[in-house]
MDTraj code that builds the backbone (N, CA, C; nanometers):
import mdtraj as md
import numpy as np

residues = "UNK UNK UNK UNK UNK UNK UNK UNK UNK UNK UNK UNK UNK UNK UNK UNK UNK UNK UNK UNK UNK UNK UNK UNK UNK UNK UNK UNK UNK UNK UNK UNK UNK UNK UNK UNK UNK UNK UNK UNK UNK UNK UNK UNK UNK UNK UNK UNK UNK UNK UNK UNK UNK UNK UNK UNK UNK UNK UNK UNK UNK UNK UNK UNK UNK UNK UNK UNK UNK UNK UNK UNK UNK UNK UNK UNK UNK UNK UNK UNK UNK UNK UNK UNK UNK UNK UNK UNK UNK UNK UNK UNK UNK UNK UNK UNK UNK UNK UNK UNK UNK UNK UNK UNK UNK UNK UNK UNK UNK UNK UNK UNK UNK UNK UNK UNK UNK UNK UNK UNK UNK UNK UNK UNK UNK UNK UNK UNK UNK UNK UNK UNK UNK UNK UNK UNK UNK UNK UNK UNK UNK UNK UNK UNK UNK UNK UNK UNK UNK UNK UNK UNK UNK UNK UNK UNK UNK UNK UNK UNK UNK UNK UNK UNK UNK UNK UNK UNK UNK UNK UNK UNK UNK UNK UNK UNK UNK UNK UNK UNK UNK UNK UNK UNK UNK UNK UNK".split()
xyz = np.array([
    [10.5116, -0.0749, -13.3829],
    [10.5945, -0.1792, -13.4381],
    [10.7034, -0.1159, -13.5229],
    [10.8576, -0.1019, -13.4748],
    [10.8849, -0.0856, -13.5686],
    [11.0249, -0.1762, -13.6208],
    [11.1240, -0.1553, -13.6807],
    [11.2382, -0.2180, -13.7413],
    [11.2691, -0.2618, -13.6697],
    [11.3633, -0.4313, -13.6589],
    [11.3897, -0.5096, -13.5701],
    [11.5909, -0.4429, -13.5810],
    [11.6707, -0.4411, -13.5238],
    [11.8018, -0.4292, -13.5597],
    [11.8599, -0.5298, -13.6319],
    [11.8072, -0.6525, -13.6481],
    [11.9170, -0.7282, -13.6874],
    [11.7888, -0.7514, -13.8140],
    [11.7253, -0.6913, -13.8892],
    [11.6468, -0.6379, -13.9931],
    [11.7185, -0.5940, -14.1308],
    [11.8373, -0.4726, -14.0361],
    [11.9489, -0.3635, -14.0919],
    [12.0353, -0.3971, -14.1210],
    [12.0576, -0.3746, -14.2550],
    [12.2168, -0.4870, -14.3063],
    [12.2826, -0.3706, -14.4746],
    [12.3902, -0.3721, -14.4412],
    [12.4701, -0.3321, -14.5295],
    [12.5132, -0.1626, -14.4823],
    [12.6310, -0.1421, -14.5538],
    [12.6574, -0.0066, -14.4931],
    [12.5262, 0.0968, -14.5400],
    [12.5492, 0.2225, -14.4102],
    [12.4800, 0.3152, -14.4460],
    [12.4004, 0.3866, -14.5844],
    [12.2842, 0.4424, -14.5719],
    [12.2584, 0.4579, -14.7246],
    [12.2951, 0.6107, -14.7468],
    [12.3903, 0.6833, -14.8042],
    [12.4688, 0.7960, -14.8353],
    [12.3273, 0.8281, -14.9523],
    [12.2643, 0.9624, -14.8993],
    [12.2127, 1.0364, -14.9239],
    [12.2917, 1.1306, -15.0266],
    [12.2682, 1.2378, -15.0816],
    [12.3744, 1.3343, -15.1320],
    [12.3043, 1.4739, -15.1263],
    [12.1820, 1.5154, -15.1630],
    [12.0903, 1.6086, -15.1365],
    [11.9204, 1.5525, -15.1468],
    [11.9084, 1.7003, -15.0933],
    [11.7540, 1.6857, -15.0818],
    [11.6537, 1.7352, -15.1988],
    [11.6427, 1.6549, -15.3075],
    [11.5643, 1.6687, -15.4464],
    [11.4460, 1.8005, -15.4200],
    [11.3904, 1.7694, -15.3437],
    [11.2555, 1.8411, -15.3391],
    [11.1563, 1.8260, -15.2324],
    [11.0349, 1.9198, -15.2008],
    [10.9509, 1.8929, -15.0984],
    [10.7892, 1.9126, -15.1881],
    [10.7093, 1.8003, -15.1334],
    [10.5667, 1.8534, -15.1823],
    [10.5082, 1.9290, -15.1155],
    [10.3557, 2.0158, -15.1386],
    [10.3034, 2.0209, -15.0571],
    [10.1481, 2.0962, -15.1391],
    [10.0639, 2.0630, -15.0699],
    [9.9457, 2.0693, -15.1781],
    [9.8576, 2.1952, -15.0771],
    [9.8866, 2.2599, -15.2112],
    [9.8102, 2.4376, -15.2350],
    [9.6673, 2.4915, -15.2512],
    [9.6173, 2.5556, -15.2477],
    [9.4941, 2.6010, -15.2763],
    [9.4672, 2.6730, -15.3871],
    [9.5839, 2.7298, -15.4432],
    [9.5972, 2.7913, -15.5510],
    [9.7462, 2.7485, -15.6189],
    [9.8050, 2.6739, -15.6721],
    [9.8974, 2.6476, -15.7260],
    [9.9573, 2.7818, -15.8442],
    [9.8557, 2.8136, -15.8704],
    [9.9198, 2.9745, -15.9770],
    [9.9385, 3.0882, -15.8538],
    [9.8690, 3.0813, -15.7283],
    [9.9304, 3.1753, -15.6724],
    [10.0479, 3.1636, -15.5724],
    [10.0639, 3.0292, -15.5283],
    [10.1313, 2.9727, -15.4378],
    [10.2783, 2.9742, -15.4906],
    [10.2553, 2.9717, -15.6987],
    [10.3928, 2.9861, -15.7411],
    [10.4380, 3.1375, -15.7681],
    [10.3299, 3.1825, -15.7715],
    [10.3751, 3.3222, -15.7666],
    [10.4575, 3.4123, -15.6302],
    [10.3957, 3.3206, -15.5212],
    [10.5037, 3.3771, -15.4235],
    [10.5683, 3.3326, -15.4225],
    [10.6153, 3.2398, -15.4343],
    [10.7623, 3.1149, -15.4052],
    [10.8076, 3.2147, -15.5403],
    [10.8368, 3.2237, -15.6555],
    [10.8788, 3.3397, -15.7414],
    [10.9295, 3.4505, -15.7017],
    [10.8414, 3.5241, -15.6544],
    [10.8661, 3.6851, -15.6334],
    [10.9505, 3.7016, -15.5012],
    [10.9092, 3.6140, -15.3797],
    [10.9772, 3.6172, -15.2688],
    [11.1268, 3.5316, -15.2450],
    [11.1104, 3.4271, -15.2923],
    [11.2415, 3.3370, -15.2426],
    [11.3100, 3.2725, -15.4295],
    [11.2710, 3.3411, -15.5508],
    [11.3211, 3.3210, -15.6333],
    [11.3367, 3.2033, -15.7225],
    [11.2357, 3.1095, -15.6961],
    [11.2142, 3.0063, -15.7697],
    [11.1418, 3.0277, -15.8607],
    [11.1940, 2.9454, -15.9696],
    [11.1634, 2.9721, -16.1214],
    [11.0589, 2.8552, -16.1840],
    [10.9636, 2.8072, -16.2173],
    [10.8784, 2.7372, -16.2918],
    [10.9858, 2.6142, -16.3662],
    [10.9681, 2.4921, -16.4286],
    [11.0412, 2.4501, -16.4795],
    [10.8930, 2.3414, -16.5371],
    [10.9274, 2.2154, -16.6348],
    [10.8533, 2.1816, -16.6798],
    [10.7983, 2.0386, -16.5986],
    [10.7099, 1.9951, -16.5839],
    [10.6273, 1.9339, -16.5423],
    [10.5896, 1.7937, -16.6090],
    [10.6336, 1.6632, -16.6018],
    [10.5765, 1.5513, -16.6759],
    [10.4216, 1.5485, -16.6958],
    [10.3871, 1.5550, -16.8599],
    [10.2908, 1.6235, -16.8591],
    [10.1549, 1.4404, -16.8345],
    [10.2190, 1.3570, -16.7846],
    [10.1350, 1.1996, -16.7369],
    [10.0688, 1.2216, -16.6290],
    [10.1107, 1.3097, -16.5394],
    [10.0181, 1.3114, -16.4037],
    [9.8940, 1.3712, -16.4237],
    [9.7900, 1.2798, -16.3325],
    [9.6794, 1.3501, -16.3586],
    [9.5948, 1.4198, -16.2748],
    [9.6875, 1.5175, -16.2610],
    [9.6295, 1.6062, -16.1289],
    [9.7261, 1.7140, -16.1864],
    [9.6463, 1.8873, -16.1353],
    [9.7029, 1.9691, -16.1711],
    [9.8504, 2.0137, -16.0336],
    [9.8898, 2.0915, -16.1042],
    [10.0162, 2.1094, -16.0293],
    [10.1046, 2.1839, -16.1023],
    [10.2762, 2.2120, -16.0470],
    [10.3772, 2.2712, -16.0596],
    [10.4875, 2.2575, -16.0050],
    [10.6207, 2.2432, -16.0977],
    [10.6993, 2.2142, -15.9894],
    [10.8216, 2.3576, -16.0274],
    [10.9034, 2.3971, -15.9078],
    [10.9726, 2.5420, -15.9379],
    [11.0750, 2.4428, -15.8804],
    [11.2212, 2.5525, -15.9052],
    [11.3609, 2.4802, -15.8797],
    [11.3858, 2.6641, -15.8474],
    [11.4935, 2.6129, -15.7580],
    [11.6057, 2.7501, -15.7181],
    [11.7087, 2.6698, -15.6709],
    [11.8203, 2.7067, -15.7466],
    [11.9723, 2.6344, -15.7451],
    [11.9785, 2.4716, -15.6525],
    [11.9151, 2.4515, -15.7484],
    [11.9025, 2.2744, -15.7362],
    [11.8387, 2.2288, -15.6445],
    [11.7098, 2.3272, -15.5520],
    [11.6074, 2.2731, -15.5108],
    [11.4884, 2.2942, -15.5586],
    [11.3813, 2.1782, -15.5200],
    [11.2812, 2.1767, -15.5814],
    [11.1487, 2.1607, -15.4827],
    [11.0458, 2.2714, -15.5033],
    [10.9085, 2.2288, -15.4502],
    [10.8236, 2.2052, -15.5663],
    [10.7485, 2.1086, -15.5539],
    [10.6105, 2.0296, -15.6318],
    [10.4751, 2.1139, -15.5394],
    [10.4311, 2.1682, -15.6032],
    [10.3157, 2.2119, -15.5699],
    [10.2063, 2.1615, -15.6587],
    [10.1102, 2.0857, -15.5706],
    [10.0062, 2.0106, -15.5772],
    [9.8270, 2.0688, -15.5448],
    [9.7392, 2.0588, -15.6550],
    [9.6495, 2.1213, -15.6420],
    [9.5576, 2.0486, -15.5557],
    [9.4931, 2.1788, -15.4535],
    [9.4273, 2.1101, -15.3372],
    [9.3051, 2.0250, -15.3840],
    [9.2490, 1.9323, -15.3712],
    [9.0562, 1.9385, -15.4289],
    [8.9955, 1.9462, -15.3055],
    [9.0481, 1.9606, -15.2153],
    [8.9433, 2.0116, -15.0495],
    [8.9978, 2.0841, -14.9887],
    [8.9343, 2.1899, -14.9032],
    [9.0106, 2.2622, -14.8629],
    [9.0457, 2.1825, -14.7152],
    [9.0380, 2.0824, -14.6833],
    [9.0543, 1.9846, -14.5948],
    [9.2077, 1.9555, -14.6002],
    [9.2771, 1.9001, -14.7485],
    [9.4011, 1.9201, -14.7565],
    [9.4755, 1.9898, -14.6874],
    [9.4840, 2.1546, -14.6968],
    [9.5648, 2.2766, -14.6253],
    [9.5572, 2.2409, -14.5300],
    [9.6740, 2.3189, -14.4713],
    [9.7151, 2.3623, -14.3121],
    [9.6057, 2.4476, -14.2549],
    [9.5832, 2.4438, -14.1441],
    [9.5135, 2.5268, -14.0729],
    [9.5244, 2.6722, -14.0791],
    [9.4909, 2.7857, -14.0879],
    [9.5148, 2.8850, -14.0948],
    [9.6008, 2.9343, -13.9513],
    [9.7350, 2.9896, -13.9789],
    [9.8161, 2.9725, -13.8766],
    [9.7724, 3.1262, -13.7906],
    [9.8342, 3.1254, -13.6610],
    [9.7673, 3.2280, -13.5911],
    [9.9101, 3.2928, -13.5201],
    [10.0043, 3.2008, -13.4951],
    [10.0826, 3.2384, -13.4246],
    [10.2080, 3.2352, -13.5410],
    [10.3272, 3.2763, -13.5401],
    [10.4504, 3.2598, -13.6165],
    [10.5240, 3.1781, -13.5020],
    [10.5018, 3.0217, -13.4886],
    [10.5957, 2.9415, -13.3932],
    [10.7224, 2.8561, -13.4625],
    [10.8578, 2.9518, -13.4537],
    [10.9617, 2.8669, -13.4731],
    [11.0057, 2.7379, -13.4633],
    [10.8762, 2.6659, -13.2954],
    [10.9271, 2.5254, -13.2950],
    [10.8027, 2.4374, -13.4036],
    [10.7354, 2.5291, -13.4855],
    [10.6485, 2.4402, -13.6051],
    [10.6856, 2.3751, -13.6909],
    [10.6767, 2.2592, -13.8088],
    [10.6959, 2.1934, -13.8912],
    [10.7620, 2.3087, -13.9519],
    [10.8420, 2.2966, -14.0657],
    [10.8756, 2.3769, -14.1565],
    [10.9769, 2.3584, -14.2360],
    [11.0193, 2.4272, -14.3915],
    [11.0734, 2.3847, -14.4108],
    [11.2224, 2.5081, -14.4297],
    [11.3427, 2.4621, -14.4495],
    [11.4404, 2.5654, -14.4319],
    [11.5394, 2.5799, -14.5025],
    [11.5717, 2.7616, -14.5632],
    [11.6535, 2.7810, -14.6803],
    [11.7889, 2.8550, -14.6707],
    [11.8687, 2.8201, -14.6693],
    [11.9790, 2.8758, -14.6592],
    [11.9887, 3.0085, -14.7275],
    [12.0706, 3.1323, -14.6777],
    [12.0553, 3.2465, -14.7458],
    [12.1835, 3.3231, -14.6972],
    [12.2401, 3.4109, -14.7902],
    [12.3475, 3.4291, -14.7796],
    [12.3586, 3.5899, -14.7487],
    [12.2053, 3.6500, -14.7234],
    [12.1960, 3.8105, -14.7141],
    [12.0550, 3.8059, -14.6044],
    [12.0301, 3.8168, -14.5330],
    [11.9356, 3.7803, -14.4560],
    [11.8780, 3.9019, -14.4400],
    [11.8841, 4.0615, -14.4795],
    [11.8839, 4.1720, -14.4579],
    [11.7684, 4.1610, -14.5867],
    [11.8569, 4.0999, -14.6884],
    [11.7365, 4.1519, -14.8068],
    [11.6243, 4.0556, -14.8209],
    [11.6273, 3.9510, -14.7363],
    [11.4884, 3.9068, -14.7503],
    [11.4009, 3.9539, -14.6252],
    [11.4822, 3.9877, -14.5352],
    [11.3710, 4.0979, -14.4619],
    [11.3235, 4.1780, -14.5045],
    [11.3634, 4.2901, -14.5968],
    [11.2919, 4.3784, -14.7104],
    [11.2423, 4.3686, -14.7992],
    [11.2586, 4.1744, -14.8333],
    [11.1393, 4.1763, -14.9433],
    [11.0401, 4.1456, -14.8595],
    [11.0301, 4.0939, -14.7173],
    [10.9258, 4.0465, -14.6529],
    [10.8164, 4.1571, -14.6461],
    [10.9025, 4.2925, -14.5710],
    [10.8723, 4.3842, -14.5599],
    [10.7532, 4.4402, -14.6966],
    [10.8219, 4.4554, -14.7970],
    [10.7565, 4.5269, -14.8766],
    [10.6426, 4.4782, -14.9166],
    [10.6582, 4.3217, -14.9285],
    [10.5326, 4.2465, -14.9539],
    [10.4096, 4.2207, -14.8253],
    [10.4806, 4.2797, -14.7364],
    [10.3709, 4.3006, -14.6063],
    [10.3468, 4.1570, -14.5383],
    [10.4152, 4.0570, -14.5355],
    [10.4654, 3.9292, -14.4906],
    [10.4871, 3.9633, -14.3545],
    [10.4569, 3.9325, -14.2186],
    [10.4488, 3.8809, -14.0797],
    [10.5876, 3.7890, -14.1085],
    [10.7164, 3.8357, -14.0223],
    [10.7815, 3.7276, -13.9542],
    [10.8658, 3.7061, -13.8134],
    [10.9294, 3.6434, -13.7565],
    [10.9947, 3.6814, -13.6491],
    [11.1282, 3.5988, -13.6943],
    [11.2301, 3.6339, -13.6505],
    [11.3404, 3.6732, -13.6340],
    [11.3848, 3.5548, -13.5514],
    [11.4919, 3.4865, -13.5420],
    [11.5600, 3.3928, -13.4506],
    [11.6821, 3.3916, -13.4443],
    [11.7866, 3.3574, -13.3517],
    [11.9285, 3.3691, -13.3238],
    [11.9841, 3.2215, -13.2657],
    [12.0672, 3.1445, -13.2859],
    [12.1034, 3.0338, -13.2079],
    [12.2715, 3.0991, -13.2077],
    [12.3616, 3.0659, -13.1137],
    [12.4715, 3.0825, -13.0946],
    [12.5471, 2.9268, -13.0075],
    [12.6363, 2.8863, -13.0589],
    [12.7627, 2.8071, -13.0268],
    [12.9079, 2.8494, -13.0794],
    [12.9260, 2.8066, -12.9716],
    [13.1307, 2.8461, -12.9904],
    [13.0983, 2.9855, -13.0242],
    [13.0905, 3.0714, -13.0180],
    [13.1449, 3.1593, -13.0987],
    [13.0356, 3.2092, -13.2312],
    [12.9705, 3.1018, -13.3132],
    [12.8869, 3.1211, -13.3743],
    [12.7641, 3.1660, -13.3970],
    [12.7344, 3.2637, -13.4629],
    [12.5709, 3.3000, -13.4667],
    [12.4932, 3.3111, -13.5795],
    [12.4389, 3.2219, -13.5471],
    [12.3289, 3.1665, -13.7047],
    [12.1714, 3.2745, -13.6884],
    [12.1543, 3.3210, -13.7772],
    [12.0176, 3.4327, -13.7518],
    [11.9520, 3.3576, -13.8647],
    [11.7944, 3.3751, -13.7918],
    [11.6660, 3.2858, -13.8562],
    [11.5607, 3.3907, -13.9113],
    [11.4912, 3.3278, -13.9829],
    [11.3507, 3.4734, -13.9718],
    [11.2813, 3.3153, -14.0212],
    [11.2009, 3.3347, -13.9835],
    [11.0559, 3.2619, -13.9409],
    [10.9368, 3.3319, -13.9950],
    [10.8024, 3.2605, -14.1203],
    [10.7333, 3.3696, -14.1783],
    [10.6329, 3.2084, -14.2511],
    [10.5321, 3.2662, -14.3016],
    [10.3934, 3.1561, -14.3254],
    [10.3932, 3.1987, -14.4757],
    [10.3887, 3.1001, -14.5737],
    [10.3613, 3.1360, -14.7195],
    [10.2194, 3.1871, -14.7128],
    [10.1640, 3.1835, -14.7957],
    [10.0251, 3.1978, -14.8704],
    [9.9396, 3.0776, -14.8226],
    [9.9763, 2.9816, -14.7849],
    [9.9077, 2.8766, -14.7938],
    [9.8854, 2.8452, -14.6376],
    [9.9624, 2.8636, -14.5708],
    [10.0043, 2.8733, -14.4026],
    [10.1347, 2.7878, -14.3498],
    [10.2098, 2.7533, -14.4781],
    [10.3329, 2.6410, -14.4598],
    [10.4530, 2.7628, -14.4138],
    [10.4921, 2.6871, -14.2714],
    [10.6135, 2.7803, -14.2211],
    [10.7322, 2.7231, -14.2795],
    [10.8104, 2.8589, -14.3041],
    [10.9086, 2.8643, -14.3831],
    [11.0341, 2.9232, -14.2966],
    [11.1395, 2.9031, -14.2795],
    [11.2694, 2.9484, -14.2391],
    [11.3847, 2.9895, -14.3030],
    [11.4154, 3.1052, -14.2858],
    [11.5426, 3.1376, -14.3714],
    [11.6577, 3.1778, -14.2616],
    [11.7590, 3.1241, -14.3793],
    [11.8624, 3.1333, -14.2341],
    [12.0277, 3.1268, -14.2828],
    [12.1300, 3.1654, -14.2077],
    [12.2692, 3.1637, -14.2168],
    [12.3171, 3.0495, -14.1982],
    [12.2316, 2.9188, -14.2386],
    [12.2683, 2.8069, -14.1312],
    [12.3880, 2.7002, -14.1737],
    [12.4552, 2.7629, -14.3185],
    [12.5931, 2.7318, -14.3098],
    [12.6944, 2.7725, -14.2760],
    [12.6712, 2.9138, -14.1580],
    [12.7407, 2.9409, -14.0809],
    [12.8127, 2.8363, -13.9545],
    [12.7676, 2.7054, -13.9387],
    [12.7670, 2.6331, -13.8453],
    [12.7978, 2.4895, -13.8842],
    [12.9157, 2.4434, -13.8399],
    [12.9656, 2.3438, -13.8880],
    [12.8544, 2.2562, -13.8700],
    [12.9126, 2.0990, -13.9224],
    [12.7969, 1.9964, -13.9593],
    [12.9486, 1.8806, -13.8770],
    [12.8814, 1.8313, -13.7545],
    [12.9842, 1.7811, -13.6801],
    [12.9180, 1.6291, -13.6890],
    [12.9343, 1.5108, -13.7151],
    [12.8908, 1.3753, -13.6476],
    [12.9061, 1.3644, -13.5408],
    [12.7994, 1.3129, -13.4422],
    [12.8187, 1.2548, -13.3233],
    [12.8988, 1.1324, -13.2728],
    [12.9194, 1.0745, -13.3909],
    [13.0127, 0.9420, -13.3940],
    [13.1378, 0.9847, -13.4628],
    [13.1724, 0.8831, -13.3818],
    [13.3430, 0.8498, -13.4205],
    [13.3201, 0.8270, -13.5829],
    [13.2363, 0.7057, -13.6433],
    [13.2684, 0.6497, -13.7682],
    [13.2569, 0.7099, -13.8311],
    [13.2216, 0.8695, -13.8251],
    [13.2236, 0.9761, -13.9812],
    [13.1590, 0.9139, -14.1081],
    [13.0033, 0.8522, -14.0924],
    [12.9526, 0.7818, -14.1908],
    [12.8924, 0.8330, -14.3418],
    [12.9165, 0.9845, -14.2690],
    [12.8058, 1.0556, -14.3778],
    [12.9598, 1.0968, -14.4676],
    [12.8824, 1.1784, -14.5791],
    [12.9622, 1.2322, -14.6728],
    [13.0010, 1.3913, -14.7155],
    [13.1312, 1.3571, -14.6393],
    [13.1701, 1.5064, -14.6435],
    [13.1615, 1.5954, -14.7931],
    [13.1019, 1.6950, -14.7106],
    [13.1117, 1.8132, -14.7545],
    [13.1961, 1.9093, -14.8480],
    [13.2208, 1.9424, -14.9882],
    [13.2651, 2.0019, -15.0380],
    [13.2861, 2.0922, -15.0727],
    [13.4158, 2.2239, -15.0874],
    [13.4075, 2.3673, -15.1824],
    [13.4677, 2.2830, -15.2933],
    [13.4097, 2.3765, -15.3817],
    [13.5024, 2.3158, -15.5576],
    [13.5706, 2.1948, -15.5393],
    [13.5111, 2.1117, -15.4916],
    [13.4953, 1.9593, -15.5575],
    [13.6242, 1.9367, -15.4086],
    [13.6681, 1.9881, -15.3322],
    [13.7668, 1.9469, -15.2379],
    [13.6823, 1.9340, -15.1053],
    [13.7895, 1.8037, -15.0291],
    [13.6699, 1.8300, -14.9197],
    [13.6898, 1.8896, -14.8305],
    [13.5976, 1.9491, -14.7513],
    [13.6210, 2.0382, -14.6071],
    [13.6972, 2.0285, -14.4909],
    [13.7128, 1.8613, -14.5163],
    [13.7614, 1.8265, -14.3493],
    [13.8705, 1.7228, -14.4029],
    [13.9878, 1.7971, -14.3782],
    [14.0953, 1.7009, -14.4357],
    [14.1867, 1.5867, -14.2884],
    [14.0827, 1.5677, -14.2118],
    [14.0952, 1.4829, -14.0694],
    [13.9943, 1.4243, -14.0448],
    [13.9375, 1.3402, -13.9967],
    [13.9146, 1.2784, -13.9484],
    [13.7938, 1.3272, -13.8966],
    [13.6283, 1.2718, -13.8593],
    [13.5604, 1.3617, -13.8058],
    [13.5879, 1.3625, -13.6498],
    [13.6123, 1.2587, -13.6357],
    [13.6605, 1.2715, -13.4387],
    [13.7874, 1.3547, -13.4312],
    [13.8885, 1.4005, -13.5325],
    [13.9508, 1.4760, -13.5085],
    [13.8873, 1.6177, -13.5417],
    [13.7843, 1.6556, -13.6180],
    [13.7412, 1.7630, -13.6711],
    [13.6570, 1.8075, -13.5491],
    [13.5858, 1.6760, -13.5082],
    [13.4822, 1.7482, -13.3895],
    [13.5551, 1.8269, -13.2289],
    [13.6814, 1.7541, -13.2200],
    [13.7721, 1.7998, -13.1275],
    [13.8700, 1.9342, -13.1573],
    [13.8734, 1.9118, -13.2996],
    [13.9461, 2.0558, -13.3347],
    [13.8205, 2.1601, -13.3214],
    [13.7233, 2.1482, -13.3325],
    [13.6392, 2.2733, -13.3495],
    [13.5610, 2.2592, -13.1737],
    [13.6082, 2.2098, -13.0515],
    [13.5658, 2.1693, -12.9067],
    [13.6170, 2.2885, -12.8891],
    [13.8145, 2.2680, -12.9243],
    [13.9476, 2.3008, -12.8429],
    [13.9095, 2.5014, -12.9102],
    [13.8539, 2.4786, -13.0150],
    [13.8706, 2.6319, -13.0622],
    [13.7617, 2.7347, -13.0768],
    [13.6523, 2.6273, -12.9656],
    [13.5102, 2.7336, -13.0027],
    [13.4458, 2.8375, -12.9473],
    [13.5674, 2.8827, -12.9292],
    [13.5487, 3.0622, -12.8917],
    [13.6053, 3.1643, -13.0498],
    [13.6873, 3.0638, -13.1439],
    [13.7444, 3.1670, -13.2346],
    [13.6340, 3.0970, -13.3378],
    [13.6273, 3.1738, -13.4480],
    [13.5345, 3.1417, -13.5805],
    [13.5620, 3.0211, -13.6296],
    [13.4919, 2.9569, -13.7017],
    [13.5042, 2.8594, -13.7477],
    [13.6048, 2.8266, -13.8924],
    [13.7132, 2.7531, -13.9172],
    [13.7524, 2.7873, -14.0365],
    [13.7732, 2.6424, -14.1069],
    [13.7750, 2.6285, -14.2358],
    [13.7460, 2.4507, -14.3160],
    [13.9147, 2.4605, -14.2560],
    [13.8971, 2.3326, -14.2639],
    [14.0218, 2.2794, -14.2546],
    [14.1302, 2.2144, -14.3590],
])
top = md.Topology()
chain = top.add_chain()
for i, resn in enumerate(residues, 1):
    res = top.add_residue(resn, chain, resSeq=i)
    for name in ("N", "CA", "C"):
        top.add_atom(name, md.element.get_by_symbol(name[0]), res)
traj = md.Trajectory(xyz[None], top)
């Protein structure tokens, strides 16, 4: 059963970012210790009303809530394979070299991924926390963010407060058709 269309009323609901993700740990002191040491999230403070133990870390304005397991029924399965097409969640990164060497050093299992359009090549690495939650890191604002529609509903994209696409998205999606053999450049 789900939503009827004529249910849906008023314009689109404009999102702006993605606050945070939960996900409930087996060890919340160690689970923050890797999210720390590996991908650089920092501890921050915690409303101290909930009554369940936990943690929540931030790295440049994202946030995971880590939630203490009481069964080990909670967790993920202990993963066996490193499968790219798995749930997961995914971090943009702007050196993809040095988190292979922190992977490395910390003795972390991952594999590696490539997607290419126009011209573009976005590189992935694919790798299981502590807990067995797959994680993705990736170049993946290497690659424009095109609407499929004409009505350009969502909300463009900004550098220093200007926006990216000074046309139209049906003109943006056709300017970047006509040119996607050369790099991508804002407009």
């Amino acid at each position: 059963m789900g939503i009827q269309q004529e249910e849906i009323s008023g314009p689109p609901m404009q999102l702006f970012s993605l606050n945070h993700v939960s996900f409930v740990f087996q060890s919340v002191m160690a689970s923050s210790k890797f999210y720390e040491e590996l991908l650089g999230f920092n501890h921050i403070r915690r409303p101290s009303s909930f009554n369940f133990d936990g943690g929540w870390l931030i790295n440049n304005r994202f946030g995971i809530h880590l939630i203490q397991s009481d069964s080990k029924d909670d967790l993920p399965r202990e993963p066996k394979i490193i499968n790219p097409k798995d749930n997961r969640i995914s971090f943009q990164c702007s050196d993809i070299g040095s988190v292979i060497s922190k992977l490395e050093a910390m003795g972390i299992r991952y594999v590696k991924g490539m997607f290419e359009e126009g011209g573009i090549k976005v590189d992935q690495i694919f790798f299981h926390d502590s807990d067995g939650y797959m994680i993705e890191i990736c170049n993946c604002d290497m690659f424009p963010v095109l609407p499929l529609s004409s009505s350009c509903s969502f909300k463009q994209p900004t550098i220093q407060g200007k926006p990216m696409f000074s046309k139209t998205c049906e003109m943006v999606a056709k300017a970047y058709e006509s040119n996607a053999s050369k790099p991508f450049k804002i407009l």
